[in-house]
C-alpha positions as CSV (number, residue, x, y, z in Angstrom):
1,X,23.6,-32.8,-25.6
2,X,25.5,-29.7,-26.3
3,X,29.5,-30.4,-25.7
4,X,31.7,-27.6,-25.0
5,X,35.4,-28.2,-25.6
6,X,37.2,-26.1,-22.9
7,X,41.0,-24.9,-24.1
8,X,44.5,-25.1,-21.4
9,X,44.1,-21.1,-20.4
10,X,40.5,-21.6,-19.7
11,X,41.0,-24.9,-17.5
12,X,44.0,-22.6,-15.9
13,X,41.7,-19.6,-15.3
14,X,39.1,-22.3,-13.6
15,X,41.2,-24.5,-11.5
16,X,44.2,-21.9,-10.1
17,X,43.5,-20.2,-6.8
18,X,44.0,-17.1,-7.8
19,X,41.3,-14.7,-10.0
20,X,43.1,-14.5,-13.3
21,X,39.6,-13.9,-15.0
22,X,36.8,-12.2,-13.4
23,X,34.2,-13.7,-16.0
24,X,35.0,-17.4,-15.5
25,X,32.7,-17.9,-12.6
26,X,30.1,-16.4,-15.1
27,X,31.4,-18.8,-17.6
28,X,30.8,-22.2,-15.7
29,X,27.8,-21.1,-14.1
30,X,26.6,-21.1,-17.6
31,X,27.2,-24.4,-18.8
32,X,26.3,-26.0,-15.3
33,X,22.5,-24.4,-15.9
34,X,22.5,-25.4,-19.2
35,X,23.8,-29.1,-18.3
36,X,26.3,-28.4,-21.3
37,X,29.1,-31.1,-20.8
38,X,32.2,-29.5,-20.7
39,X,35.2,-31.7,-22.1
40,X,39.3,-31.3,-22.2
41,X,41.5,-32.2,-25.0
42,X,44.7,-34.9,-24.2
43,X,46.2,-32.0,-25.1
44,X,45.4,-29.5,-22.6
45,X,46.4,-32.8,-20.1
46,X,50.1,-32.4,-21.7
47,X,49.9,-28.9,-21.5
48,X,49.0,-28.8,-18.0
49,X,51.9,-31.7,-17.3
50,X,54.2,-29.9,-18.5
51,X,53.3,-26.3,-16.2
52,X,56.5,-25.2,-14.6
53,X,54.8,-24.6,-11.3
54,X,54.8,-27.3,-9.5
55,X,52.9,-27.0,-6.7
56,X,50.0,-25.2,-9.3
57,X,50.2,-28.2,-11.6
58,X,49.6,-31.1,-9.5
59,X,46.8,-29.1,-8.3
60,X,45.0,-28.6,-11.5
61,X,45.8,-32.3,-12.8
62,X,44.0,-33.5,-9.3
63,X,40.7,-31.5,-10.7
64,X,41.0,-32.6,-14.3
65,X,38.3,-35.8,-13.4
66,X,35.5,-33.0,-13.2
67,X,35.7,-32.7,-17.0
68,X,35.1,-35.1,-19.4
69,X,37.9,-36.1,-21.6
70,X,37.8,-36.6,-25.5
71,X,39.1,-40.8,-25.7
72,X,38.9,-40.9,-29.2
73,X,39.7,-38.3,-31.5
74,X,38.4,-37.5,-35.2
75,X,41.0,-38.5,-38.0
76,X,42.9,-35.1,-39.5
77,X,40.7,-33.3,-41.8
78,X,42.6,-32.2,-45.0
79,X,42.0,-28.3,-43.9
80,X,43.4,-29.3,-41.0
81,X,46.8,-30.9,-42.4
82,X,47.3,-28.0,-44.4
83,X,47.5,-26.0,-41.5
84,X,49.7,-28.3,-39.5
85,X,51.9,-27.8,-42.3
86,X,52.2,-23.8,-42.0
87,X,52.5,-23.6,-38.6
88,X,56.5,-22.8,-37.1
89,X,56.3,-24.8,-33.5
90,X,54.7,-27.2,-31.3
91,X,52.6,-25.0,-29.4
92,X,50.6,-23.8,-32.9
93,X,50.4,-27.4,-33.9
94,X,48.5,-28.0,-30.6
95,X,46.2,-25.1,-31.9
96,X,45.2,-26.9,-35.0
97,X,44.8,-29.9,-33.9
98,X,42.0,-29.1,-31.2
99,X,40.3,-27.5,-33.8
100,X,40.0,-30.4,-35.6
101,X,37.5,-31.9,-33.3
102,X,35.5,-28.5,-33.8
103,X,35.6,-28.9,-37.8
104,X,34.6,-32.7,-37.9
105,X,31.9,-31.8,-35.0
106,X,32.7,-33.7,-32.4
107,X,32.4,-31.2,-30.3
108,X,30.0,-28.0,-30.6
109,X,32.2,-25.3,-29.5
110,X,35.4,-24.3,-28.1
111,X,36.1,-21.5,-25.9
112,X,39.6,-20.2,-25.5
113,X,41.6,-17.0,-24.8
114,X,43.8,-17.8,-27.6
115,X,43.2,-14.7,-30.1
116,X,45.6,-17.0,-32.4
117,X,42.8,-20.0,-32.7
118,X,40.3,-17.2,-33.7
119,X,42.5,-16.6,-36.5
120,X,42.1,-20.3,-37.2
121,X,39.6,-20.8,-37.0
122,X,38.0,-18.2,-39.3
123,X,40.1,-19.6,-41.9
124,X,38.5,-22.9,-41.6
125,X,34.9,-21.1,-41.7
126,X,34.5,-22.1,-38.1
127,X,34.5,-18.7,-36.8
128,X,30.9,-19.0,-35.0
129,X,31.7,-21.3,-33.3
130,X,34.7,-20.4,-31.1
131,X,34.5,-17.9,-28.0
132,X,36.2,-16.1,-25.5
133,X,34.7,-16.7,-22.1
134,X,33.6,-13.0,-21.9
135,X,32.0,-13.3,-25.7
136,X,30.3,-17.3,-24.9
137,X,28.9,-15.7,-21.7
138,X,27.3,-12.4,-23.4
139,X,26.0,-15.2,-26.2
140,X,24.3,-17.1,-23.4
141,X,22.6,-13.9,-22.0
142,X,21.5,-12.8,-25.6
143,X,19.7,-16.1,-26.1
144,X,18.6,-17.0,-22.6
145,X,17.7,-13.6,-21.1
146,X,16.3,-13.6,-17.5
147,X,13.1,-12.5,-16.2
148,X,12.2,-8.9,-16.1
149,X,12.9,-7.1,-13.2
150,X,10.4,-4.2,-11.8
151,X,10.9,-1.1,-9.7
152,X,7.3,-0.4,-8.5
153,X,4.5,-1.3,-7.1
154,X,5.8,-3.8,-4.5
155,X,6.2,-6.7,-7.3
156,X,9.4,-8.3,-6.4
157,X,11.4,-11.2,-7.7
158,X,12.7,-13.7,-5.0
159,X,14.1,-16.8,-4.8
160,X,11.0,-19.3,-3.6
161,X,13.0,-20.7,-0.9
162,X,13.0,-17.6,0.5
163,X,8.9,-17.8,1.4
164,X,7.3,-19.4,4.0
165,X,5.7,-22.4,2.4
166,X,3.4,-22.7,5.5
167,X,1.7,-19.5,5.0
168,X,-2.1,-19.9,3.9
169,X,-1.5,-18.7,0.6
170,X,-0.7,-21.6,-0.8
171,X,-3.2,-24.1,1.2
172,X,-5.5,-24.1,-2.2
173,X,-2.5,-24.7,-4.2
174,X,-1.4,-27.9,-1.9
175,X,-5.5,-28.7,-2.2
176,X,-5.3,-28.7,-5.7
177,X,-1.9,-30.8,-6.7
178,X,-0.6,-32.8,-4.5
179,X,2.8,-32.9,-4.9
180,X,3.0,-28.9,-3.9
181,X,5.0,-28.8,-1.5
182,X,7.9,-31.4,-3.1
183,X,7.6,-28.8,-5.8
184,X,8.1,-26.0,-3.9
185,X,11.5,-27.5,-2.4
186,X,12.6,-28.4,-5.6
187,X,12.1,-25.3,-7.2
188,X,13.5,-23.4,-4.1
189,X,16.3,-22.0,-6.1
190,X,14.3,-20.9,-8.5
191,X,13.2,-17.0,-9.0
192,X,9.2,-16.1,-8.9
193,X,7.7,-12.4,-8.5
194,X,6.0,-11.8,-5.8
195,X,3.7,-9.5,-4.3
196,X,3.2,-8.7,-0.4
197,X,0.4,-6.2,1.6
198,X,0.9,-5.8,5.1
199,X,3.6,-8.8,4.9
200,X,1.4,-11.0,3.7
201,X,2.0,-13.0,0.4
202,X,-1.2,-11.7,-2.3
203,X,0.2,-13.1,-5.5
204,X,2.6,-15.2,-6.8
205,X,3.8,-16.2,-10.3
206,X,6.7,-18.5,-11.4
207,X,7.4,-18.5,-15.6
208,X,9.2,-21.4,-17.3
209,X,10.6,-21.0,-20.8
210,X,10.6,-23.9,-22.6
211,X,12.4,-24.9,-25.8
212,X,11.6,-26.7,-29.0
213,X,12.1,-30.3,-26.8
214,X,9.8,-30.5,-24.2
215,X,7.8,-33.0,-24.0
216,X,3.9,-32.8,-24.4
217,X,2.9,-36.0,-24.3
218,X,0.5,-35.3,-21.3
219,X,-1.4,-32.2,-23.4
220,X,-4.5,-33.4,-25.7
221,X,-4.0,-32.2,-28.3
222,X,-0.3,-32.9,-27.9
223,X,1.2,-29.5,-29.1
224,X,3.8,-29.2,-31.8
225,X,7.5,-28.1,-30.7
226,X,7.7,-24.5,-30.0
227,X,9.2,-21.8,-27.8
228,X,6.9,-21.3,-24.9
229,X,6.9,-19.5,-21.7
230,X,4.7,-21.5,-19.0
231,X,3.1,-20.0,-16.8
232,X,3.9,-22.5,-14.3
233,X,2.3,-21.5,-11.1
234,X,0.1,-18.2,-10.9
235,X,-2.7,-17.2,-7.8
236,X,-4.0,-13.9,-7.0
237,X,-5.7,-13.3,-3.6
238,X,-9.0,-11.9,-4.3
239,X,-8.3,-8.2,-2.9
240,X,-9.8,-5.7,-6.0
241,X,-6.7,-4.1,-6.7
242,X,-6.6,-5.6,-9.9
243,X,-3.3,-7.5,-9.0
244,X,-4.2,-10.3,-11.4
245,X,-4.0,-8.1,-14.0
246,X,-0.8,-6.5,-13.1
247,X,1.2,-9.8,-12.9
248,X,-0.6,-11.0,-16.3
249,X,1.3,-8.0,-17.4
250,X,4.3,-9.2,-16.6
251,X,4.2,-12.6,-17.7
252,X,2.9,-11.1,-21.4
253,X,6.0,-9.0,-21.2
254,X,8.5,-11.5,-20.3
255,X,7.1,-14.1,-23.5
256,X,7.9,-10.9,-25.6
257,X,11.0,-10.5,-23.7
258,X,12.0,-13.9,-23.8
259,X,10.7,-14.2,-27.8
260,X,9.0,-17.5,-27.6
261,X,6.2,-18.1,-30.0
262,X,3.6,-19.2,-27.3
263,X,2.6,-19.1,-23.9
264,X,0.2,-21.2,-21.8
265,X,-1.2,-22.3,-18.3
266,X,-2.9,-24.9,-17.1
267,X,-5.7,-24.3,-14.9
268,X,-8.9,-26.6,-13.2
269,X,-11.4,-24.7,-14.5
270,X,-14.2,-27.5,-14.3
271,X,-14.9,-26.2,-10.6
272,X,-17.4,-22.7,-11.8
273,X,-17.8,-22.4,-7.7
274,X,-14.2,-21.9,-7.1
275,X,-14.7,-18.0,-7.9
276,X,-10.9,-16.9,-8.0
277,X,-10.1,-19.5,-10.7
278,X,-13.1,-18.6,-12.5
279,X,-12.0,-15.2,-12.7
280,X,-8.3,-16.0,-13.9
281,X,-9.7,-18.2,-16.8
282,X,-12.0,-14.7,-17.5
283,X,-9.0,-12.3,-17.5
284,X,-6.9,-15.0,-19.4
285,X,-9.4,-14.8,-22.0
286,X,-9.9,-11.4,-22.3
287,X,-6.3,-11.1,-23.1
288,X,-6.1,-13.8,-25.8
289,X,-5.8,-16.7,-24.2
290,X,-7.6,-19.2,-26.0
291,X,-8.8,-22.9,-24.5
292,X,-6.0,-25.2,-26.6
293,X,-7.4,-28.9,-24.6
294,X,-6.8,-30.8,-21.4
295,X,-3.6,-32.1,-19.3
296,X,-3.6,-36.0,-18.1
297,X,-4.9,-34.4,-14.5
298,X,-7.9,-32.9,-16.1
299,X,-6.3,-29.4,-15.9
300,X,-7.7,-26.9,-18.9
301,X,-4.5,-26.0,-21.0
302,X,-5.1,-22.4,-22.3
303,X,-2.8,-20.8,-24.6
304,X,-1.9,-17.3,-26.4
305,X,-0.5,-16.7,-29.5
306,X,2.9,-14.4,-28.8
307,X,3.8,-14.2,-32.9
308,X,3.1,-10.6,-33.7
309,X,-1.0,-10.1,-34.5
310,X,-3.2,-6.8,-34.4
311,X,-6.8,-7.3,-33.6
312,X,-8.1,-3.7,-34.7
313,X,-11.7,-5.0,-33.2
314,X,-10.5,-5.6,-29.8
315,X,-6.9,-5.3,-29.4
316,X,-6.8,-6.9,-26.1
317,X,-6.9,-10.6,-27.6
318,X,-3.7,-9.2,-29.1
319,X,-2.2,-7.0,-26.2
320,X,0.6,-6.4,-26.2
321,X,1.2,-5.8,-30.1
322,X,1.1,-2.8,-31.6
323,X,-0.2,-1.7,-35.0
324,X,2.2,0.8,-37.2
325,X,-0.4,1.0,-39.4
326,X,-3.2,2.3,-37.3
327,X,-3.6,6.2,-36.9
328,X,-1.4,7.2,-33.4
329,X,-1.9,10.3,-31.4
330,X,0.7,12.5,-29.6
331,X,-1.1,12.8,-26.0
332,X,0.4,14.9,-23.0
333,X,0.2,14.2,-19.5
334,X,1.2,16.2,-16.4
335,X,3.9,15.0,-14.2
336,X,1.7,14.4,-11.7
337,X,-0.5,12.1,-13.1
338,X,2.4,10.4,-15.1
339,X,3.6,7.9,-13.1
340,X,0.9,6.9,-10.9
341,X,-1.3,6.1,-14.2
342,X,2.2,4.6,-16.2
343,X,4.1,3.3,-13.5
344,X,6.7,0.7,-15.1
345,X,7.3,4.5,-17.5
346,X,8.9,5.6,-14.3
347,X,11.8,8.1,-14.8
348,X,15.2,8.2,-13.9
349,X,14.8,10.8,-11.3
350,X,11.9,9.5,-9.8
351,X,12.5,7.6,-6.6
352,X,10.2,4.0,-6.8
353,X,9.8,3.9,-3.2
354,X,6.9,7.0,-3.9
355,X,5.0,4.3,-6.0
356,X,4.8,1.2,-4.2
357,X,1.4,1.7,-2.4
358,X,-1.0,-0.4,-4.5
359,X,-4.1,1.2,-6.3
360,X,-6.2,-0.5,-8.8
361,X,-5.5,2.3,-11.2
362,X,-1.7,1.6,-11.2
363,X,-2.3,-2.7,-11.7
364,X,-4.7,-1.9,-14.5
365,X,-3.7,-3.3,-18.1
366,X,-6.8,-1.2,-18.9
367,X,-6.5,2.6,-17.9
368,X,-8.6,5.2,-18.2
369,X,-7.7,8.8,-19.5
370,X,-9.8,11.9,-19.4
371,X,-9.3,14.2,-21.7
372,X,-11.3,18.1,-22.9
373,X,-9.4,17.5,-26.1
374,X,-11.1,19.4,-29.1
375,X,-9.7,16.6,-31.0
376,X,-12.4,13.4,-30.5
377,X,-12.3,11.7,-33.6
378,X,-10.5,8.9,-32.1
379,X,-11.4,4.8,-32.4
380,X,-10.6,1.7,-31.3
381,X,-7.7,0.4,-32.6
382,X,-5.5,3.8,-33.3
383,X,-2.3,4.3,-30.7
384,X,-1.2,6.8,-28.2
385,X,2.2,8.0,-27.6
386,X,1.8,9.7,-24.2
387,X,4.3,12.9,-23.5
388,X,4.9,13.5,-19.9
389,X,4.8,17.3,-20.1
390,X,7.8,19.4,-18.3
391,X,9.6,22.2,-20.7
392,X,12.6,21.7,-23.2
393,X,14.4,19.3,-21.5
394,X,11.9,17.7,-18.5
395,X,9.4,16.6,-21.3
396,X,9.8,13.3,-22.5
397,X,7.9,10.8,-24.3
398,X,7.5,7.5,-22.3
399,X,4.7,5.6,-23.3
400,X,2.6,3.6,-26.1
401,X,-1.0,2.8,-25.3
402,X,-3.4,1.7,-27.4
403,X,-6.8,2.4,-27.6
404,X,-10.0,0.2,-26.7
405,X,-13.1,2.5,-26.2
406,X,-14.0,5.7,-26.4
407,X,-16.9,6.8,-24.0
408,X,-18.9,10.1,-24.2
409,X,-20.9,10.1,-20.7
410,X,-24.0,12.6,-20.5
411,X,-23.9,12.4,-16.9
412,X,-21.4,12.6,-14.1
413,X,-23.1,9.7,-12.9
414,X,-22.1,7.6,-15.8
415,X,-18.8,9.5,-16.1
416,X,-17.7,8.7,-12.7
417,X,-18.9,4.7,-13.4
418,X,-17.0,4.8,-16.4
419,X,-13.9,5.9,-14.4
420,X,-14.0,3.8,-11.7
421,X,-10.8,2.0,-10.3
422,X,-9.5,3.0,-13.5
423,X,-8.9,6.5,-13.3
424,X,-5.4,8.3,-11.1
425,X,-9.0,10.6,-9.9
426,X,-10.9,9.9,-6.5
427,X,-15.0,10.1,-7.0
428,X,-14.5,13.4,-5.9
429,X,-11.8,14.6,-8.2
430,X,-14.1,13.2,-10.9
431,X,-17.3,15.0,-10.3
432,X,-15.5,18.4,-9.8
433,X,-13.4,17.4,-13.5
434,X,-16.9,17.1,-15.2
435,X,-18.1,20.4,-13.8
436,X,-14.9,22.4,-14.7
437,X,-15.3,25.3,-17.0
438,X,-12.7,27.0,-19.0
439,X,-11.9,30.2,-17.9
440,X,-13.9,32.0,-21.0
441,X,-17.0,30.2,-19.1
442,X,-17.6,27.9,-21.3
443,X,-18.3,24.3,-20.5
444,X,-16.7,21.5,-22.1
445,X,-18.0,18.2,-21.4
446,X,-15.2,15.5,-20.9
447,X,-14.6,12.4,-22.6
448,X,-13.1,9.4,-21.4
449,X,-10.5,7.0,-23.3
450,X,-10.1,3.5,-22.2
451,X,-6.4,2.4,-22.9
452,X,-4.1,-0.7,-22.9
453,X,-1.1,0.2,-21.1
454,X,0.9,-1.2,-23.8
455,X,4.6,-0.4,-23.9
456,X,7.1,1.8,-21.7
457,X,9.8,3.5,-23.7
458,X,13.9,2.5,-22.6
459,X,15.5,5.2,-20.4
460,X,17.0,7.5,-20.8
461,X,13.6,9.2,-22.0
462,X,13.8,11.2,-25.9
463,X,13.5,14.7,-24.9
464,X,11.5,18.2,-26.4
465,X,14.4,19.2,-27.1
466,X,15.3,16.1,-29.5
467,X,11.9,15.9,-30.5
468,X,12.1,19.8,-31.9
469,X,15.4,18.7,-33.5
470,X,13.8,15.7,-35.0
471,X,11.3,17.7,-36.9
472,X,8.8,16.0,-34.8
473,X,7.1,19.2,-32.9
474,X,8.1,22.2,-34.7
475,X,8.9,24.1,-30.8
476,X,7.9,24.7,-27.5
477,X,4.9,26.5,-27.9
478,X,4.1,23.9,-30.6
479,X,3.3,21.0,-28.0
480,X,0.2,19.5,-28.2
481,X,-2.4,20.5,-25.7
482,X,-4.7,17.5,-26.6
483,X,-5.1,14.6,-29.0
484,X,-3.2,15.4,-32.0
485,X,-2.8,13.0,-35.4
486,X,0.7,12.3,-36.1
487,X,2.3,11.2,-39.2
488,X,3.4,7.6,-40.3
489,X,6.4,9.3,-41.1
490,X,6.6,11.0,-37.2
491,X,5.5,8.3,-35.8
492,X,8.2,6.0,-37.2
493,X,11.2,8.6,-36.3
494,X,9.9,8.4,-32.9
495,X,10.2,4.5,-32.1
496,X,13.4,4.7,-34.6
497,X,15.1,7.3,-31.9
498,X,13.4,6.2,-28.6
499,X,14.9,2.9,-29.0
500,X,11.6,0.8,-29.3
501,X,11.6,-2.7,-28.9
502,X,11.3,-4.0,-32.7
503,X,9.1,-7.4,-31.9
504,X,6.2,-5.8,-30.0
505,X,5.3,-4.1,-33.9
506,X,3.5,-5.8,-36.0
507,X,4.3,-4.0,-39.8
């Protein structure tokens, strides 16, 4: 159990009716969710006894049984004695003595607002181990981040209490365990994303991280202590708008978010005439999951390796990593295509309310692009780095997709299969794309590259204009009006000043 050892300001800032510090709600909040026991010094109970305000004092001693309280404290370390030594009065000597508990670790850390303990503590090569509430709170989000949130496409994150547990949706999740709906009310505080058509819940996904002590005891093979991210509950409602895909997505990107090493589901997948399961357990595999063993309640346990891993034969066992070494292509893409086909690479002045509607093109992990590039030479394996076209300052990159296939149709029949709810184009769109000609009259049959929609680039977006001052494109009639090989070199500058998340690379 981690114990926090809280200093007199902070109990102060806590206790007093008045907002002395706006991040001290932040603060406990914190340590309550993280069941970190939270202990007071005999000093700060002195301290406090001795407050000149009355009234303030005995109302802050009448709170002080919510903490626990150190009743034994560590002998004087030597450090410690040489400091008591230095210091001038009695409120320095209070100081030094609470960080004695620190440096013979009977506690873990200390928070304070005492910039003079820091000092002190540095000295003593303790440093790391004492915060400010505004510093301890930023170190809890660094290392316990929350979920993701998303903009588009009607996927929400809402408390589970919020739902109506009587809905039919979850009938064949009460069928299948049944303590659901005890769950459910426990876990009513809880976040999940959701998805809704025509008010009616479609999908629902709830994500646990777990740490390197959870117990496994009821996994065969038991696994060995990680950092996972569970998916804990996860149905789709059959509906072909590729909504499983879409919210496999997003529990891939929160495991890379949340850096564990692993994450893993537990499904029935005995029953092959249940045909939505037997459809998640396809698209789990198709994206790496891999059949680990069995759960004491006979549940498969599938799980998918989140250390960084390129598989240049089929990258989507490794989705979502991303090869430096593989060839990458600068690809441009008209604003009106952009975000329909990318839609988490929406921009800043793009309202999401004009991308909600649902489209199986816009769920897709695998996309489709069609391209009349005279550049073809392109394989499975190599990266795109997709440029939403728009002049000097409206162009931006956005977007790294990888590639899976590469199709060369010899009819509009195939072409049009190929495409299919895949493609930002109707049937229609398609068949009049493969009979377009160039306006010299020539004919130029279109190709088709199937894509993993791989990474979306932090806003604010890099630029033309930074990209010509990069040395990246040489200038503005230098853009690329196709596929076009880019340098290792070019390639790197880009993620270096687009701000690219670092742990999605493999080197």
């Amino acid at each position: 159990m981690v114990k926090v050892l809280l200093d007199t300001n902070v109990i102060i800032y806590r206790e007093t009716n008045q907002i002395l510090n706006k991040d001290t709600p932040d603060l406990f909040k914190w340590l309550d969710s993280l069941h970190y026991d939270k202990f007071i010094h005999p000093i700060t109970i002195e301290e406090i006894s001795k407050y000149g305000d009355y009234s303030l004092r005995n109302t802050i001693l009448s709170k002080l049984n919510a903490y626990n309280h150190l009743s034994t404290l560590a002998p004087l370390d030597k450090k410690i004695t040489a400091l008591l030594s230095l210091d001038k009065d009695i409120n320095s000597q209070n100081d030094t003595k609470i960080l004695n508990e620190l440096l013979c670790e009977r506690v873990d850390y200390l928070i304070t607002q005492d910039k003079r303990i820091y000092k002190k503590a540095n000295l003593l090569g303790i440093g790391g181990k004492v915060y400010s509430i505004e510093s301890f709170s930023a170190k809890m989000l660094a290392d316990h981040p929350r979920l993701i949130d998303y903009s588009v496409l009607s996927v929400y994150k809402r408390k589970i209490g919020s739902l109506n547990f009587n809905c039919n949706f979850f009938d064949s999740l009460r069928d299948s365990y049944s303590g659901f709906n005890q769950w459910l009310n426990k876990k009513s505080e809880d976040e999940a994303y959701v998805c809704f058509l025509q008010d009616e819940l479609k999908a629902f996904l709830y994500l646990k991280k777990e740490d390197e002590t959870e117990n496994y005891s009821d996994i065969t093979p038991i696994f060995s202590p990680k950092k996972r991210l569970k998916i804990g509950t996860f149905k789709v409602s059959m509906n072909g708008l590729k909504l499983g895909e879409r919210f496999l997505k997003i529990a891939i990107e929160n495991a890379l978010h949340l850096h564990v090493e692993e994450i893993y589901v537990t499904i029935f997948d005995n029953d092959f005439n249940d045909l939505p399961k037997q459809t998640l357990v396809t698209q789990l595999k198709t994206f790496g999951f891999e059949k680990w063993g069995t759960k004491s309640t006979g549940e498969g346990v599938y799980v998918k390796n989140m250390l960084p891993h390129f598989n240049v034969e089929n990258p989507r066992l490794s989705f979502p990593f991303y090869n430096r070494k593989s060839d990458a292509y600068f690809c441009p893409i008209r604003p009106e295509y952009h975000t329909s086909l990318l839609p988490d690479s929406i921009l800043n002045n793009e309202s999401p309310e004009d991308f909600k509607e649902h489209e199986p093109f816009r769920n897709a992990i695998s996309k489709v692009y069609v391209s009349r590039s005279f550049y073809r030479n392109l394989h499975c394996g190599d990266n795109i780095i997709f440029y939403r076209t728009g002049g000097l300052y409206e162009g931006v990159i956005t977007t790294i997709g990888i590639i899976h296939k590469i199709y060369f149709p010899k009819t509009v029949n195939e072409f049009k299969d190929i495409c299919r709810r895949k493609s930002i184009f109707s049937e229609a769109e398609l068949e009049k794309e493969w009979y377009r000609r160039a306006k010299n009259g020539k004919w130029y049959q279109p190709f088709v590259v199937e894509f993993l929609y791989t990474y979306s680039l932090p806003t604010p977006k890099i630029n033309l204009f930074r990209l010509i001052k990069e040395g990246i494109i040489n200038d503005i009639g230098s853009v690329p009006r196709g596929f076009e090989l880019l340098s290792h070199e070019k390639v790197n500058k880009i993620l270096e000043i687009t701000r690219a998340d670092e742990s999605f690379i493999v080197n």
